[in-house]
C-alpha positions in Angstrom: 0.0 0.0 0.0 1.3 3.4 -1.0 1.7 6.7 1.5 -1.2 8.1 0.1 -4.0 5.7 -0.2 -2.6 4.9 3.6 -3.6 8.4 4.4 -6.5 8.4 2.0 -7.7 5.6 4.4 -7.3 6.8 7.8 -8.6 10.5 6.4 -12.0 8.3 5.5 -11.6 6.1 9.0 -11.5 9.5 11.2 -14.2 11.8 9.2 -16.5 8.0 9.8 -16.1 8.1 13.6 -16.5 11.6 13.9 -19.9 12.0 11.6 -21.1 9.0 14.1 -20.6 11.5 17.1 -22.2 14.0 15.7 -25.1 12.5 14.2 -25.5 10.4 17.7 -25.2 13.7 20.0 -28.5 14.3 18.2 -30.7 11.2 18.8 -33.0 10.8 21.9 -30.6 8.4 23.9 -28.6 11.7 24.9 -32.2 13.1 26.4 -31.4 14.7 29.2 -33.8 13.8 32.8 -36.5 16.1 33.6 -36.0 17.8 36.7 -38.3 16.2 38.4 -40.2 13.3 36.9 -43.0 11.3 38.3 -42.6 7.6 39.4 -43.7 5.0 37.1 -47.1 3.3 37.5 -46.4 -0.3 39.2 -45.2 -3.0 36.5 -43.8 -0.5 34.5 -44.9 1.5 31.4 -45.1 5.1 30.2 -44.1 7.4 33.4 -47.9 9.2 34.6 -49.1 8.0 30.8 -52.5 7.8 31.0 -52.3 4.7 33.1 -54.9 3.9 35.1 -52.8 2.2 37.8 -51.3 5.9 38.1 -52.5 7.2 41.9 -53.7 10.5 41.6 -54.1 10.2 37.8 -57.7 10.1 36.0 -57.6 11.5 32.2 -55.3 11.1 29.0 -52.1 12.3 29.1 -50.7 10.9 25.8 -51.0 12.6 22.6 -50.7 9.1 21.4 -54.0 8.3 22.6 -56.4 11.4 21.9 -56.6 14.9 23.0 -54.4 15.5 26.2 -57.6 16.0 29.4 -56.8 14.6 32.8 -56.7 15.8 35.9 -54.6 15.1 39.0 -54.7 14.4 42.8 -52.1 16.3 44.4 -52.6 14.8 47.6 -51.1 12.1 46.0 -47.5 11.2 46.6 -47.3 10.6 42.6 -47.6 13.9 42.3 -46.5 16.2 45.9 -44.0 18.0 44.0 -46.2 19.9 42.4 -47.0 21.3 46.4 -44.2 23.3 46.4 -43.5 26.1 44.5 -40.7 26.1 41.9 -41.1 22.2 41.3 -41.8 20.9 38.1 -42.5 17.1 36.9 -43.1 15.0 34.0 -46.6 13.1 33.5 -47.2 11.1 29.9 -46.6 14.0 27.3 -46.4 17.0 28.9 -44.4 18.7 31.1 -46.1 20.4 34.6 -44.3 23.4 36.6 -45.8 25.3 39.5 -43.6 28.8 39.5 -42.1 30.3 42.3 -45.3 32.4 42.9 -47.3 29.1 42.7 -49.2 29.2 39.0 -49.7 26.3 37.0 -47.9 26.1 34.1 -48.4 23.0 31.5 -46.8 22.4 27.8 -46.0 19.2 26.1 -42.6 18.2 27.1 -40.9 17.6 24.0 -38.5 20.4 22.5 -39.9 21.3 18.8 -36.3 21.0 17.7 -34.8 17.4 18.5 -37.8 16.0 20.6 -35.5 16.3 24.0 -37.2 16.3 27.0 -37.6 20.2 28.1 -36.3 21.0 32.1 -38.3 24.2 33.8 -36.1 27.0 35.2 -38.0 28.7 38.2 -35.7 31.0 39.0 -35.9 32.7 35.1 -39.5 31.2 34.8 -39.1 29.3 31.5 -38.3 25.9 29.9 -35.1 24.9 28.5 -33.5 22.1 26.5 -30.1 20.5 27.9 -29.5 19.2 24.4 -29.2 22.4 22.1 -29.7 25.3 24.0 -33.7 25.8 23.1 -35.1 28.1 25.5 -39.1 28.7 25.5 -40.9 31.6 27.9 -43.8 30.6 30.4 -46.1 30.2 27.4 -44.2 27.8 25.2 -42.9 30.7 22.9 -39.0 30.1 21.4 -36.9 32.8 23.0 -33.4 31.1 21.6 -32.8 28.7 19.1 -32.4 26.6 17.7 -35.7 25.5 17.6 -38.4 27.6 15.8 -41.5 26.2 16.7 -43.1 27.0 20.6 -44.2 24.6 22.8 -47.8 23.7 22.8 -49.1 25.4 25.9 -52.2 23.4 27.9 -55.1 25.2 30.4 -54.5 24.2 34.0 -57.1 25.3 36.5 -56.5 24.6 39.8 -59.1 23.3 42.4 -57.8 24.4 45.9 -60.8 22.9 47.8 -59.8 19.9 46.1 -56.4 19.9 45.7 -57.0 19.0 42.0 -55.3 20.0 38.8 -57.2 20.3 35.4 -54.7 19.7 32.3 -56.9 20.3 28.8 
C-alpha cells in the first residue's frame, strides 16, 4: 500500500467516527432527565401516561391516545411536588411546573427541535433544553434557538378545595 492511499484511508476512517458522534449527539438516547419526573405506575410503562394504575391520575395524558384532558390528585405522593413552588414534573406527554409564585404552568414536554425532554427554570421562569440550547418563555414561545416552533401550551385550572389539577 502506497503513502497516500494509507492516508486516504485513515482520512475516511477518522471523518466516519466523527460524523457517528455527531449524528448520535442528536438522537434521543442523549435526552437529558427532567428535573423532576414522576414515578412509574407499578409493572412499568409510560411514566404518569394515561395509566390507570397511576394514583392520583384520572384522564389522558398521551398525545398518542387522543386529546391530552386529565386531571390530577395532588394529595397524591405521585404527584407532591407539584405542592411546592418552583417544582416541576413530567406526567405522559407533557411537562407540569408550578412557578415560584405558585401558577400552574403546562406544555408538552418535547422540545420542537430534536424531541428532548424540556427541564423548567423557576428562578428565570421558563423551559429549556439541555440538548441544544432551546429556551421557550412561560407560554411555550421560542426565545433562543435553535428551535423555531413554541411549545404547545395546555389550560391548567386549579381546584384548591380539592387539591385537584385540570390539564386540557
Amino acid at each position: 500500500m502506497e503513502r497516500k492511499e494509507f492516508l486516504n484511508l485513515v482520512g475516511i476512517s477518522v471523518g466516519a467516527v466523527i460524523l457517528q458522534n455527531c449524528v448520535s449527539g442528536c438522537t434521543k438516547a442523549s435526552d437529558p432527565a427532567p428535573a423532576a419526573v414522576t414515578p412509574p405506575a407499578s409493572g412499568g410503562g409510560n411514566v404518569g401516561g394515561g395509566n390507570a394504575a397511576v394514583v392520583g391520575l384520572t384522564g389522558n395524558n398521551l398525545l398518542s391516545k387522543g386529546v391530552i384532558d386529565f386531571t390530577i390528585d395532588l394529595t397524591s405522593t405521585t404527584f407532591a411536588d407539584l405542592k411546592t413552588n418552583g417544582k416541576a414534573l413530567v406526567s405522559g406527554d407533557v411537562i407540569i411546573a408550578r412557578t415560584k409564585t405558585g401558577d400552574f404552568l403546562v406544555v408538552e414536554k418535547a422540545c420542537t427541535h430534536a424531541q428532548t425532554t424540556v427541564d423548567y427554570n423557576a428562578d428565570k421562569n421558563n423551559f429549556v433544553c439541555n440538548n441544544h440550547g432551546s429556551i421557550f418563555d412561560s407560554t411555550g414561545n421560542v426565545t433562543n434557538g435553535p428551535a423555531t416552533k413554541a411549545l404547545k401550551k395546555y389550560n391548567a385550572t386549579f381546584d384548591s378545595a380539592k387539591n385537584t389539577l385540570k390539564i386540557a
